[in-house]
Backbone bond lengths (Angstrom), bond angles and torsions (degrees), N, CA, C in turn:
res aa  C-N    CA-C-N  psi(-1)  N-CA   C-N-CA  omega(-1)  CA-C   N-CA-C  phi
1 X - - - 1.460 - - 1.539 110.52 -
2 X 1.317 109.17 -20.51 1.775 113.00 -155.70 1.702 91.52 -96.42
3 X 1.565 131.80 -12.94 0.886 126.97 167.31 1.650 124.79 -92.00
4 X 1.470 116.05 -19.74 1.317 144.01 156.82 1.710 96.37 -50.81
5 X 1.368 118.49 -80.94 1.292 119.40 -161.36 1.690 111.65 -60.88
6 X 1.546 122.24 -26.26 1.446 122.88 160.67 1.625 124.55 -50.33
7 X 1.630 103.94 -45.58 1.093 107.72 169.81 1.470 141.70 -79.09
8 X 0.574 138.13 7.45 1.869 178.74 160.90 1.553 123.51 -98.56
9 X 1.249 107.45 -16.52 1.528 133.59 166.82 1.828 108.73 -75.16
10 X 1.396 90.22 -69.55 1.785 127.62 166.83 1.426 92.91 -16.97
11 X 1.422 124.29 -80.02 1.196 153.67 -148.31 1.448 119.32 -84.23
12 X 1.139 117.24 -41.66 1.692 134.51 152.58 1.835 105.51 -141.60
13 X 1.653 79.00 113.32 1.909 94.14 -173.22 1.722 95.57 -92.02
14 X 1.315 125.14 -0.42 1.188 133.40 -157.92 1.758 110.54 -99.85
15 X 1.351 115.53 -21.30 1.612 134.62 -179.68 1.473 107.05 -102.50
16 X 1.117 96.79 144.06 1.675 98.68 175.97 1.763 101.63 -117.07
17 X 1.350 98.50 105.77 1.153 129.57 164.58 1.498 135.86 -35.36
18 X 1.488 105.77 -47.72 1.258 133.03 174.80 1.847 107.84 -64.76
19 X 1.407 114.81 -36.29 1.571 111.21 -177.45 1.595 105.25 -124.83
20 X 1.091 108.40 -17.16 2.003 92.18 171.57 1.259 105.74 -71.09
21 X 1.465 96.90 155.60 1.673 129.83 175.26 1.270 122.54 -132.98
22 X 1.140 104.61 -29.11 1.831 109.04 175.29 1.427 118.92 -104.00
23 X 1.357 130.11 57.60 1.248 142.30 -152.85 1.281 93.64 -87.79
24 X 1.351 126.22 -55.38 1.468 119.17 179.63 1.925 117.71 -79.92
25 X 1.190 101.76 -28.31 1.570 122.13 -173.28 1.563 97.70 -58.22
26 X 1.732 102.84 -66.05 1.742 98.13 163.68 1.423 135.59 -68.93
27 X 1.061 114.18 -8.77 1.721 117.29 177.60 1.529 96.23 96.87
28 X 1.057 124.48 24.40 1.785 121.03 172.62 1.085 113.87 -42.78
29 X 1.593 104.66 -61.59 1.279 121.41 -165.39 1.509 111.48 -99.47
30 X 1.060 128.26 131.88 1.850 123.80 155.79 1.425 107.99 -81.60
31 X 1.629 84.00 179.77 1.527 94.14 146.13 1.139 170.26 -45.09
32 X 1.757 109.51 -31.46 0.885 134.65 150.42 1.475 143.94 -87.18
33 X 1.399 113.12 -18.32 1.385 139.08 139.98 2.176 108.49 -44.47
34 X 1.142 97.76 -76.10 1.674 109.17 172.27 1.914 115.08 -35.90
35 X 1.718 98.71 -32.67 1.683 91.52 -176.80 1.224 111.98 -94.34
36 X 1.601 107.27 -27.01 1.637 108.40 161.59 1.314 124.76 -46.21
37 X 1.187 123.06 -32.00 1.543 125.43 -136.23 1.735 85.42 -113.57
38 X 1.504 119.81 -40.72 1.341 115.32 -173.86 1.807 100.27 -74.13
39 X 1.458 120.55 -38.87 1.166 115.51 176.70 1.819 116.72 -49.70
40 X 1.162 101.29 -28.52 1.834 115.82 -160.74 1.607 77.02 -80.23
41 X 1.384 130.92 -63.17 1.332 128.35 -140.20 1.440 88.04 -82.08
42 X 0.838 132.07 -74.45 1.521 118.37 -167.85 1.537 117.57 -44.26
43 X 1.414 124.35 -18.25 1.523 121.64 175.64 2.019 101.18 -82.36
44 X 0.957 90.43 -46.16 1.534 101.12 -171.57 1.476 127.21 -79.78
45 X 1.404 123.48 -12.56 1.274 140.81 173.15 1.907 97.42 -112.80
46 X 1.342 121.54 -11.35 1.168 88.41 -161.76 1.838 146.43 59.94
47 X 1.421 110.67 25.30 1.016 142.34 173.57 1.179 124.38 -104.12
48 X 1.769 132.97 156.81 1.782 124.65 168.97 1.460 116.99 -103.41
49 X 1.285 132.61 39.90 1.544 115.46 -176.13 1.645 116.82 -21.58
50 X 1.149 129.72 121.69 1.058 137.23 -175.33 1.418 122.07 -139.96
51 X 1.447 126.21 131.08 1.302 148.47 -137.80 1.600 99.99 -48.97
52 X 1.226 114.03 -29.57 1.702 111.04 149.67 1.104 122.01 -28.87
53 X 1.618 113.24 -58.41 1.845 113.39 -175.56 0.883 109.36 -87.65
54 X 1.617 145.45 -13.95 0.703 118.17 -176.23 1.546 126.75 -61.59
55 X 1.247 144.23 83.95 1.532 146.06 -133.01 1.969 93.06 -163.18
56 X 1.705 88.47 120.52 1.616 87.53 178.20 1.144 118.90 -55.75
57 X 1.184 138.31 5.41 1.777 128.24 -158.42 1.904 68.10 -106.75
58 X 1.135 143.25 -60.02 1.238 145.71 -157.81 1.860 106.99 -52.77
59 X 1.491 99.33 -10.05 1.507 94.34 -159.94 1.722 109.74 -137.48
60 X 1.621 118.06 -3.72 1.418 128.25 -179.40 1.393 92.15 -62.81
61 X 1.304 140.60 -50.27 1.666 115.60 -155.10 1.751 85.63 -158.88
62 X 1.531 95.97 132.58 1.957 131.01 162.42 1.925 87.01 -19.64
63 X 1.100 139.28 -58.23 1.434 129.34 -155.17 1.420 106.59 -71.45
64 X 1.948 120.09 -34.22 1.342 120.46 -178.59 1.234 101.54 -66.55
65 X 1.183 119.27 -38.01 1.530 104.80 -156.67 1.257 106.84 -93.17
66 X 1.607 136.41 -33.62 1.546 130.74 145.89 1.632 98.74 -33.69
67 X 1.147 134.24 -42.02 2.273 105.11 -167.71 1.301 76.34 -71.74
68 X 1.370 141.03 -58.48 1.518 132.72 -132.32 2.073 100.14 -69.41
69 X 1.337 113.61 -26.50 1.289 121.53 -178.81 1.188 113.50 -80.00
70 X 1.913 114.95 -34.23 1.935 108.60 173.64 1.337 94.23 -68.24
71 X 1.369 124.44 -43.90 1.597 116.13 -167.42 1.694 130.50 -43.23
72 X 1.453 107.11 -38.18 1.356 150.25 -166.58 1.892 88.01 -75.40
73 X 1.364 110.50 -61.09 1.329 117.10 -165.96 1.237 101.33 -73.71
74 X 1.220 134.38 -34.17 1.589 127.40 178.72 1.485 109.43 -69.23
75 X 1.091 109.06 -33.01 1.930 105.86 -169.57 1.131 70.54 -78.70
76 X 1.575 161.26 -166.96 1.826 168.51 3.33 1.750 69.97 -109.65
């Protein structure tokens, strides 16, 4: 998680990661924030986020998207 929340930091140093939840709900995040962050995670977890996940519940807060990344790692 502590490498999840670095990377998402990286990308917006301005959100605190550790306690938001409504990242997409409030407009935290765009679009372009969202392709960064899936590009980072898929190099760095070794995972495929794919236009499937892409799904705001997958992306409101650092903890959804860590389950959505063990999930990813259990199916390989």
């Amino acid at each position: 998680m502590d490498q999840l929340i670095e990377i998402m930091s990286r990308i917006r140093p301005d959100i605190d990661f550790m306690t938001a939840t409504t990242l997409i709900d409030d407009d935290l995040l765009d679009s372009f924030d969202i392709i960064a962050i899936v590009g980072e995670v898929n190099h760095e977890f070794d995972v495929e986020i794919n236009v499937n996940d892409l799904l705001p519940e997958n992306f409101n807060s650092a903890s959804a998207l860590y389950e959505l990344i063990k999930k990813l790692q259990e199916e390989d």
